[in-house]
One Martini backbone bead per residue (centre of mass of N, CA, C, O) as a GRO file, in nm:
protein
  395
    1UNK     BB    1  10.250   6.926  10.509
    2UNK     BB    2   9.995   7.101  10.475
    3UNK     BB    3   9.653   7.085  10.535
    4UNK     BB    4   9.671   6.787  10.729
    5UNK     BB    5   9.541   6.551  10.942
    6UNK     BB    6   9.606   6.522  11.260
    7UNK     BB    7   9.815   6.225  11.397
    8UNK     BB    8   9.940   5.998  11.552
    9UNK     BB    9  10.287   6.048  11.453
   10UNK     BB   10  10.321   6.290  11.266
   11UNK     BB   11  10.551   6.388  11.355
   12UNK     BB   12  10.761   6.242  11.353
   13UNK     BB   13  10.752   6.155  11.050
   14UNK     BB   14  10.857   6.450  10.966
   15UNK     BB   15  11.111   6.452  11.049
   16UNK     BB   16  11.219   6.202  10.942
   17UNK     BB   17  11.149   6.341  10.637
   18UNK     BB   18  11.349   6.564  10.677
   19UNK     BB   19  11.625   6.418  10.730
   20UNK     BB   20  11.592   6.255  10.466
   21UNK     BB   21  11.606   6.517  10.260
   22UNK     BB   22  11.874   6.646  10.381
   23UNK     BB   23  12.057   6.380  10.316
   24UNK     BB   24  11.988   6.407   9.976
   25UNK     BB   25  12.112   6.722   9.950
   26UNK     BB   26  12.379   6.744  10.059
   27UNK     BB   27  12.402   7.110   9.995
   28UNK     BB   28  12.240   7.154   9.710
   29UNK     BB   29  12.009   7.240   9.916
   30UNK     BB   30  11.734   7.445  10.054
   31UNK     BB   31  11.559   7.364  10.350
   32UNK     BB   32  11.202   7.325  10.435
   33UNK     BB   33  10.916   7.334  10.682
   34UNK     BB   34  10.572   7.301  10.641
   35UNK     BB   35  10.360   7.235  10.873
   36UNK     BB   36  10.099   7.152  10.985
   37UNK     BB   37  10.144   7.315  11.235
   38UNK     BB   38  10.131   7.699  11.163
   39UNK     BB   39  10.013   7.870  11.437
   40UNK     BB   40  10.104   7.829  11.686
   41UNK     BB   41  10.249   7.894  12.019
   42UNK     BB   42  10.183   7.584  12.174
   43UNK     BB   43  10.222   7.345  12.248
   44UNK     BB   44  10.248   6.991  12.090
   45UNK     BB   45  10.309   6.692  11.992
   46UNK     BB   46  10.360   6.747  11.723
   47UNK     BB   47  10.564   7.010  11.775
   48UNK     BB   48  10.749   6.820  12.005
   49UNK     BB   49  10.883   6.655  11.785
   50UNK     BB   50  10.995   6.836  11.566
   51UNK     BB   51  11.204   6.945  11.798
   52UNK     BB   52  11.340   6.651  11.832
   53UNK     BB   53  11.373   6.551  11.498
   54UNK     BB   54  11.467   6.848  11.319
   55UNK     BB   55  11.694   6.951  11.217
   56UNK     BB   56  11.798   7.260  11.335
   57UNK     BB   57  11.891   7.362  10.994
   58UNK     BB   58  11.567   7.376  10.966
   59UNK     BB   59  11.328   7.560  10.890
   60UNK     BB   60  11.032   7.646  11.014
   61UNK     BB   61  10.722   7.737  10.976
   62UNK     BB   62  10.508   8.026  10.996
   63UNK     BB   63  10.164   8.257  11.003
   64UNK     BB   64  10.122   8.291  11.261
   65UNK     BB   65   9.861   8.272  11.466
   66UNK     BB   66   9.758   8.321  11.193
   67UNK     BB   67   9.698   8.283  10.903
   68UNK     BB   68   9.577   8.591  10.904
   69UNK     BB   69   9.747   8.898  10.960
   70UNK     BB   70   9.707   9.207  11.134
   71UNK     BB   71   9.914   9.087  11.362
   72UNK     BB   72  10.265   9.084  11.503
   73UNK     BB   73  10.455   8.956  11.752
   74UNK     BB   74  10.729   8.909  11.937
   75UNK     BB   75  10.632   8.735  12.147
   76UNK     BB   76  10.479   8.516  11.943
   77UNK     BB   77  10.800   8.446  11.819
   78UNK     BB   78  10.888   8.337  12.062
   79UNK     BB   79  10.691   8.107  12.156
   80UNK     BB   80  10.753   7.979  11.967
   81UNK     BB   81  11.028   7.909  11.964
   82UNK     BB   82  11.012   7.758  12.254
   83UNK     BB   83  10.856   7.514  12.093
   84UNK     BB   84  11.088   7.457  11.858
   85UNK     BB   85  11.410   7.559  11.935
   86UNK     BB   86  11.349   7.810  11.711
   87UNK     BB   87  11.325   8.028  11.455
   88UNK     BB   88  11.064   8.148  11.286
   89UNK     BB   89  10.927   8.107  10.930
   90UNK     BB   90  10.784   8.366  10.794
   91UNK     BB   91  10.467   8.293  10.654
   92UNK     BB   92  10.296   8.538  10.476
   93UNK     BB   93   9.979   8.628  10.432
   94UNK     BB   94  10.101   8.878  10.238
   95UNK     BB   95   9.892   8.935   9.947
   96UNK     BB   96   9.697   8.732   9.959
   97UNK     BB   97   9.335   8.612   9.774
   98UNK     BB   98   9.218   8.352   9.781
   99UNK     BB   99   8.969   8.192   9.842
  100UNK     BB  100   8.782   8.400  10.038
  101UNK     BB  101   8.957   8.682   9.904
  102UNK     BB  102   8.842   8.713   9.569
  103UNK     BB  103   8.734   9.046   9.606
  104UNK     BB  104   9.038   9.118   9.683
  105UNK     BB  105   9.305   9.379   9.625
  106UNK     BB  106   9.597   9.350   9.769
  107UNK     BB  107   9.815   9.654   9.760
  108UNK     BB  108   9.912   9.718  10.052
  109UNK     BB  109  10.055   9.776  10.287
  110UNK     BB  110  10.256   9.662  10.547
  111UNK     BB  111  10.097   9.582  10.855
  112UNK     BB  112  10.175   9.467  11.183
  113UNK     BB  113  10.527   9.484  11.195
  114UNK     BB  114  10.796   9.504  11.397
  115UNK     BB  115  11.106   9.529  11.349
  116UNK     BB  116  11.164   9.369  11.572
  117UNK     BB  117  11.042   9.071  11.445
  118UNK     BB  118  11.312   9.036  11.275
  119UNK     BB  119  11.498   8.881  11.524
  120UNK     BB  120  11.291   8.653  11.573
  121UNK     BB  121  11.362   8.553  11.284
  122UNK     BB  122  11.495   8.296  11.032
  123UNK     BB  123  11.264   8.465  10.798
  124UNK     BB  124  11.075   8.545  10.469
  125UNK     BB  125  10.765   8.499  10.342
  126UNK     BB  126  10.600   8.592  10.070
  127UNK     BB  127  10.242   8.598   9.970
  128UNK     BB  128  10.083   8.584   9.646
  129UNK     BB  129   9.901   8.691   9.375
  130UNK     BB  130   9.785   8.558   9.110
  131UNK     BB  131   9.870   8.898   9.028
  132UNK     BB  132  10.149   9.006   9.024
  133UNK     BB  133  10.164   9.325   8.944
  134UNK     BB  134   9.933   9.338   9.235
  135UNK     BB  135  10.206   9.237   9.405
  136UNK     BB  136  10.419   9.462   9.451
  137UNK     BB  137  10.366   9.669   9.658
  138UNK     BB  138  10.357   9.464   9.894
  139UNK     BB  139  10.684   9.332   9.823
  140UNK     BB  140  10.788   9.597   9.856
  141UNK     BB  141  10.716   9.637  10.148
  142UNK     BB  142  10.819   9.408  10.279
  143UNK     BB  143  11.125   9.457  10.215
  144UNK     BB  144  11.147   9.706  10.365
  145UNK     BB  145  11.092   9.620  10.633
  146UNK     BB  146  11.335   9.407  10.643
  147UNK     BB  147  11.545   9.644  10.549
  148UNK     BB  148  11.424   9.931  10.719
  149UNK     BB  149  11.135   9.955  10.869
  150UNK     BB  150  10.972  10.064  10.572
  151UNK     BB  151  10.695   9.981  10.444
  152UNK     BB  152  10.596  10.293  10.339
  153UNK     BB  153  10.848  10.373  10.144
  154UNK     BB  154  10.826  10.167   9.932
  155UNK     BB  155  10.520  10.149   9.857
  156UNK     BB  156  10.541  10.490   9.755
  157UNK     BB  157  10.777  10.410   9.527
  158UNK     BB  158  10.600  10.195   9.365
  159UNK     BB  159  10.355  10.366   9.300
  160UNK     BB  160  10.474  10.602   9.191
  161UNK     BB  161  10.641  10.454   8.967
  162UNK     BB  162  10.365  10.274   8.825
  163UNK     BB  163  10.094  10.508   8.879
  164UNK     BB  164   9.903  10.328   9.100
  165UNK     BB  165   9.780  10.471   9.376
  166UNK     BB  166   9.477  10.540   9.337
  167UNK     BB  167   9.426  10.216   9.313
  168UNK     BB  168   9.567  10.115   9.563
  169UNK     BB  169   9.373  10.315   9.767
  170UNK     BB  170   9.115  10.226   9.662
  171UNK     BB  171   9.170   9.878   9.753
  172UNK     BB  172   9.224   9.983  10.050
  173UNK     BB  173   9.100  10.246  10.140
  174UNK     BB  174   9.242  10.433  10.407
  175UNK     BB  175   9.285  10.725  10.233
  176UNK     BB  176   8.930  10.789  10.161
  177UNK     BB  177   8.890  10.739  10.499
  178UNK     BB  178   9.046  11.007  10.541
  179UNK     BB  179   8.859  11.167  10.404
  180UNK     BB  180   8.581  11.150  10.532
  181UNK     BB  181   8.648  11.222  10.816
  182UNK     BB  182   8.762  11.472  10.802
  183UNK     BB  183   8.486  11.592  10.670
  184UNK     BB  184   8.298  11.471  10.954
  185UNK     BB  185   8.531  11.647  11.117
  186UNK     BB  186   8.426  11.977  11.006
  187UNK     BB  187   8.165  12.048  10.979
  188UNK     BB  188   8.121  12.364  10.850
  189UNK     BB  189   8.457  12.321  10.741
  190UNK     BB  190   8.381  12.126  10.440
  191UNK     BB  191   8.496  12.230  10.220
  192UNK     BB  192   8.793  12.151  10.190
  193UNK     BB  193   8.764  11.819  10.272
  194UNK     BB  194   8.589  11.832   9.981
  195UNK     BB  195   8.804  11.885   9.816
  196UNK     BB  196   9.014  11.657   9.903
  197UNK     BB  197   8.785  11.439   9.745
  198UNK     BB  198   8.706  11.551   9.472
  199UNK     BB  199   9.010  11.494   9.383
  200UNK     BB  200   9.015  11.200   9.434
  201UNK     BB  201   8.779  11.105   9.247
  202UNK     BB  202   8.871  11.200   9.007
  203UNK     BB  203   9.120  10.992   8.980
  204UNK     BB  204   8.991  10.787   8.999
  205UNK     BB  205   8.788  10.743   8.782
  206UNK     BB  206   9.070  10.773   8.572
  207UNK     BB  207   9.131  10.465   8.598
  208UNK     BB  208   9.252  10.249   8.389
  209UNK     BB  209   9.184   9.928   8.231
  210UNK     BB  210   9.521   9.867   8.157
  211UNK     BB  211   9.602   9.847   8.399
  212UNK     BB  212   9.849   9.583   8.476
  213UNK     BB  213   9.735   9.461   8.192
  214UNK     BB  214   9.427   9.402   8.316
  215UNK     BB  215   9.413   9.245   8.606
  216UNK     BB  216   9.237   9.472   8.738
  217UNK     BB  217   8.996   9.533   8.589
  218UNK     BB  218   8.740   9.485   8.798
  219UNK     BB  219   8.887   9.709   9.034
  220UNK     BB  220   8.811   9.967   8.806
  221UNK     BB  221   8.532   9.918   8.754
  222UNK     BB  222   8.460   9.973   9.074
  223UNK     BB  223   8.628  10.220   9.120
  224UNK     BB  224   8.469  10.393   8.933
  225UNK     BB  225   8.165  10.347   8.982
  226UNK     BB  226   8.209  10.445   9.305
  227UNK     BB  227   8.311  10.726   9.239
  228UNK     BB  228   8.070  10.857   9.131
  229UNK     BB  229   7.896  10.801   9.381
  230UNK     BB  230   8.087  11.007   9.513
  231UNK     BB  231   8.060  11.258   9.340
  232UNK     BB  232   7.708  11.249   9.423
  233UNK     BB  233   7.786  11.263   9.734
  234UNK     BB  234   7.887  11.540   9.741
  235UNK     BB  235   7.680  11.715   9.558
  236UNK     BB  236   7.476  11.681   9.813
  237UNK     BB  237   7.633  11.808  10.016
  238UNK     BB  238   7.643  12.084   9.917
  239UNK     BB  239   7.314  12.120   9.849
  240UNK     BB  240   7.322  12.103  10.214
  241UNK     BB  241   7.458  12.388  10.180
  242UNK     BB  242   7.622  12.613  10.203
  243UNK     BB  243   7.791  12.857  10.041
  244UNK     BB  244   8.132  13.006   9.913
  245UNK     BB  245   8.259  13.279   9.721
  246UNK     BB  246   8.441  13.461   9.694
  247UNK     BB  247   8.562  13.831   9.703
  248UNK     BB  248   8.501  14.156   9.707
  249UNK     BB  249   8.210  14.017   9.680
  250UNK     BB  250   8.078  13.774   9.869
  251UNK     BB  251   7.887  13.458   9.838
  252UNK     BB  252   7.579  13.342   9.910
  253UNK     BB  253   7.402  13.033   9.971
  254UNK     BB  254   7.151  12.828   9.992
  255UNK     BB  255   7.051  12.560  10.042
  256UNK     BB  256   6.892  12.313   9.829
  257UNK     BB  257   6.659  12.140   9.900
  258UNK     BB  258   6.537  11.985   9.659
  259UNK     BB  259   6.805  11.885   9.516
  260UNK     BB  260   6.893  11.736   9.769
  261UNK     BB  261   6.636  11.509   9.742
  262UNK     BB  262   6.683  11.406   9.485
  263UNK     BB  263   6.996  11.306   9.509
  264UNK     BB  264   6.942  11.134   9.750
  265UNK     BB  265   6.808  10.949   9.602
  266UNK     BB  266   7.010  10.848   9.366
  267UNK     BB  267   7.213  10.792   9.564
  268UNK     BB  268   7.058  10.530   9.656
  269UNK     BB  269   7.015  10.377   9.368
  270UNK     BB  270   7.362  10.352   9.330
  271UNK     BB  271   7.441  10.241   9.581
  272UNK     BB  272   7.335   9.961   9.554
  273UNK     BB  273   7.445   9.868   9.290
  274UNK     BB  274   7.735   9.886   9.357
  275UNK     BB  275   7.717   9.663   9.637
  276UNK     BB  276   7.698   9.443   9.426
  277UNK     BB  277   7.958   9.341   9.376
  278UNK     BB  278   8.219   9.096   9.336
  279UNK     BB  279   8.402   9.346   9.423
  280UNK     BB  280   8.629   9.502   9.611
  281UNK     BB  281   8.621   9.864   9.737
  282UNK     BB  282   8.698  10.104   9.982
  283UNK     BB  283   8.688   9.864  10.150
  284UNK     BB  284   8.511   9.699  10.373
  285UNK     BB  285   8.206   9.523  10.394
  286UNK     BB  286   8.203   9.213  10.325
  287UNK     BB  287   8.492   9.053  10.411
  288UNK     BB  288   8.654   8.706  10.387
  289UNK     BB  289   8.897   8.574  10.601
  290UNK     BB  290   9.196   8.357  10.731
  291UNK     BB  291   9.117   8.394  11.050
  292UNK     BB  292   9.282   8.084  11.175
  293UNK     BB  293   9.306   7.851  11.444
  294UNK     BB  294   9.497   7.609  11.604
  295UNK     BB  295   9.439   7.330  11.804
  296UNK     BB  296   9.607   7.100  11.980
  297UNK     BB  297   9.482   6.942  11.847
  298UNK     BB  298   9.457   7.033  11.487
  299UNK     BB  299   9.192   7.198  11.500
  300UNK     BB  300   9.001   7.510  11.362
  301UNK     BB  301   8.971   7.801  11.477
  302UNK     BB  302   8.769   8.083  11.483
  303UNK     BB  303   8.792   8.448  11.385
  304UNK     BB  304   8.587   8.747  11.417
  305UNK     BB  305   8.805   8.886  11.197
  306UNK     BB  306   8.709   8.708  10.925
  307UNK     BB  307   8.523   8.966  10.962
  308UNK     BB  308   8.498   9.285  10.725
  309UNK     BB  309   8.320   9.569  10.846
  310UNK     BB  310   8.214   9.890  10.819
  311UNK     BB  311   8.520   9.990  10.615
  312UNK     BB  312   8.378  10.189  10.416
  313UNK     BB  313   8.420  10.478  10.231
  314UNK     BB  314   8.165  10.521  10.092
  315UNK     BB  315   7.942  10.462  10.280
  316UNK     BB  316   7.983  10.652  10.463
  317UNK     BB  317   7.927  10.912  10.297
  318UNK     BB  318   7.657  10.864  10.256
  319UNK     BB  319   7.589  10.909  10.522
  320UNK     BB  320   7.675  11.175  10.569
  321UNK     BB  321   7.489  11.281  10.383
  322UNK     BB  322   7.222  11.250  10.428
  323UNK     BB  323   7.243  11.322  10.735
  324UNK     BB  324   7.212  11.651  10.609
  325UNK     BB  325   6.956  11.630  10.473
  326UNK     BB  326   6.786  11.569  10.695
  327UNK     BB  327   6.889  11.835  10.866
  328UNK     BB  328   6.707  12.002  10.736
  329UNK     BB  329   6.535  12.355  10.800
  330UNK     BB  330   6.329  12.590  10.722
  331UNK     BB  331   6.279  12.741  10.984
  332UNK     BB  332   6.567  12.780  10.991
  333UNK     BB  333   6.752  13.007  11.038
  334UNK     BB  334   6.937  13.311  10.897
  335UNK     BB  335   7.318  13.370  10.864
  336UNK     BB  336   7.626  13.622  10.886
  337UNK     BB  337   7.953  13.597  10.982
  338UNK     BB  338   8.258  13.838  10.999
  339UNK     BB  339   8.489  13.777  11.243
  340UNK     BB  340   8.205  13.731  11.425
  341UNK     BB  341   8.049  13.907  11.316
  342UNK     BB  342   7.728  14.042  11.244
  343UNK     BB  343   7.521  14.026  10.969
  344UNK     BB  344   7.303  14.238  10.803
  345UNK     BB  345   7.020  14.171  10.667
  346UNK     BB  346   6.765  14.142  10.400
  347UNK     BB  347   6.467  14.148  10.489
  348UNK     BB  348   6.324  14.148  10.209
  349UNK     BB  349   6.400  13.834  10.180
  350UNK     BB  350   6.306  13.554  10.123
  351UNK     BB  351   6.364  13.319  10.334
  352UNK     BB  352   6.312  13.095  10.088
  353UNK     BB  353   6.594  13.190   9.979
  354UNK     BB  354   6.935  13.061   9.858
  355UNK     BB  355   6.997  13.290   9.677
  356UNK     BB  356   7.239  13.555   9.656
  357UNK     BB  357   7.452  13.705   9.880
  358UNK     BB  358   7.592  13.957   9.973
  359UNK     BB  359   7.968  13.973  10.135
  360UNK     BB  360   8.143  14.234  10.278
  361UNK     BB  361   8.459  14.107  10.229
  362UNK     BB  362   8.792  14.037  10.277
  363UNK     BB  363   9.117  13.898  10.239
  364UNK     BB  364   9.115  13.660  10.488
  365UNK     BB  365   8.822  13.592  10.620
  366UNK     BB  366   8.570  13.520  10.796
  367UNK     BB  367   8.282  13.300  10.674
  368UNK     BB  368   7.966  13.277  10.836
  369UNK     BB  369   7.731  13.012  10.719
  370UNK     BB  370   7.343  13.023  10.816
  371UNK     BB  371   7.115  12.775  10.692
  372UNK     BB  372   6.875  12.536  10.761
  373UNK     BB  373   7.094  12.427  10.983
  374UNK     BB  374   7.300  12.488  10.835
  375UNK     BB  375   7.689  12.518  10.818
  376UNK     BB  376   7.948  12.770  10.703
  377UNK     BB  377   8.273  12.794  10.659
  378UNK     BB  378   8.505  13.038  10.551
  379UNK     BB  379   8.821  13.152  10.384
  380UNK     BB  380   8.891  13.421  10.208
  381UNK     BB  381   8.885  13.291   9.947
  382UNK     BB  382   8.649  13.101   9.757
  383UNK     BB  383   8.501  12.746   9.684
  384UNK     BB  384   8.343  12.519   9.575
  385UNK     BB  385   8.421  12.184   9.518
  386UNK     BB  386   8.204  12.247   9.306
  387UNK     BB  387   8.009  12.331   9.081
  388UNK     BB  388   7.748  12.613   9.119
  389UNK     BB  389   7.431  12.757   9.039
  390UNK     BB  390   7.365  12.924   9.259
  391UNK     BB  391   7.523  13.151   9.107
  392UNK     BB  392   7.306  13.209   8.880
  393UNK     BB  393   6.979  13.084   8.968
  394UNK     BB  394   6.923  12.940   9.182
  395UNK     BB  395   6.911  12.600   9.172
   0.00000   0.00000   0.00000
């Protein structure tokens, strides 16, 4: 009886009909109802008949404060609860992807749902995606959580039992911008969480067009696409930073300037087609969510949560990047210190060289390398995260 217009008399109908139905399979079946108002945590008429006439052994459903949650709390299940007289079974819409939603594939953990509020129900069902197969990791992530309240344990035992892990994390977004994030909070210090980003993207990139039957097929062809772009949005950070390779003796190079300018134009060229995809990978850019709820009219109303933007991992990593290219200057000096010390340049060597320049350190030295306003740090022995020419010809 969801998703029809509250009228005066509406509650009372309802509960009539569900004592008629209670009384008619007669302990043959189990029933429940899911209300016109299924999102409410206060009174309202509608809810307070069906508390006074639905049998007390049927469960009403309840979708949490809005249709879809990013958290549902113990307080907001009880207070539902005092509301109806019984606790809440929770329909939870995670991870549905119908109506509005139908750009995003759901493979996430559920998350935002405390242990403690599975006592505060008296049931749970999740609703899946018309994608089956593509609805499992999210259906046993709910189950572990009503388990043992864990559902990234179980979530990460079901992708990596399937093989879809770098798949799920695709599509979920949360594990690519936490690798891009590291990059951006690592300074100088970019080469390492540089190379796990670009160990992700390359798994993202070889991921089959046949995984999950195929179903997946429209989110496999954005997420290889998109990883395509974020591996040259990786090879221009490169191009506008120093890099170190080897030890004893390590080599340095400076930021490749025109390669970075040239690259950073591509950049931008392919990131605007991959932004303009039917489906959504690697987080929200612009992904409009049903997070709706009632009011006690029984009328609808909008949360500003149900728009999700600015949450997308390679958007992020392109700004990262190009800000990089942006802020190179020939101007500035170029600089080497390693353990802290200061290594003594050969001023003969004309300084718009990007190098390579030798630099006698032992492993385990850190070498700091300042070239054209940018810094690289690492700790010997280095490799740059791509393979890179200018260790061959000056490229």
């Amino acid at each position: 009886v969801d998703d029809i217009p509250v009228r005066p008399g509406l509650g009372e109908d309802h509960a009539a009909l569900s004592t008629a139905v209670l009384d008619h399979v007669a302990g043959r079946a189990d029933l429940l109802l899911v209300p016109t108002d299924y999102t409410s945590t206060t009174s309202t008429a509608y809810l307070d008949a069906l508390a006074a006439g639905v049998p007390a052994e049927v469960p009403i459903g309840w979708t949490g404060p809005t249709v879809v949650c990013d958290e549902i709390s113990v307080e907001q299940a009880e207070a539902r609860a005092a509301v109806l007289g019984r606790a809440p079974l929770l329909w939870d819409n995670h991870p549905v992807n119908d109506g509005l939603m139908v750009d995003r594939l759901l493979v996430s953990p559920l998350r935002g749902r405390p242990w403690a509020l599975r006592a505060a129900l008296s049931g749970y069902l999740a609703n899946p995606m018309p994608q089956a197969l593509s609805s499992r990791p999210a259906l046993a992530s709910a189950a572990g959580w009503w388990r043992d309240g864990d559902p990234e344990a179980a979530w990460a035992a079901e992708v990596d039992e399937t093989a879809i892990r770098v798949l799920a994390e695709g599509c979920d977004g949360e594990a690519p911008m936490r690798l891009v994030e590291a990059l951006g909070a690592a300074g100088a210090q970019w080469q390492d969480p540089a190379h796990d980003l670009a160990r992700w993207i390359e798994a993202a990139s070889a991921v089959e067009p046949e995984v999950l039957d195929g179903e997946a097929a429209p989110w496999v062809a954005q997420l290889r696409a998109e990883a395509e772009v974020a591996r040259l949005a990786v090879r221009t950070m490169q191009l506008a930073h120093p890099v170190v390779a080897g030890a004893s003796p390590a080599q340095a190079a400076g930021p490749a300037l025109r390669a970075a300018v040239e690259h950073a134009m591509a950049l931008l060229a392919t990131w605007q087609q991959v932004r303009r995809g039917a489906v959504s990978v690697l987080g929200p850019r612009a992904s409009v969510r049903a997070v709706l709820s009632q009011h006690p009219s029984g009328e609808w109303r909008y949360h500003r949560d149900a728009l999700q933007e600015g949450a997308n991992a390679l958007d992020a990593l392109v700004h990262l990047t190009l800000d990089a290219v942006a802020a190179l200057d020939e101007r500035a000096p170029r600089a080497v210190c390693v353990d802290g010390a200061a290594v003594q340049l050969d001023d003969a060597a004309p300084p718009s060289a990007p190098g390579p320049l030798a630099i006698e350190a032992s492993s385990g030295a850190t070498v700091t390398v300042s070239w054209w306003g940018a810094t690289t740090t690492v700790e010997l022995p280095a490799e740059p995260p791509l393979p890179d020419r200018r260790f061959d010809d000056g490229a």
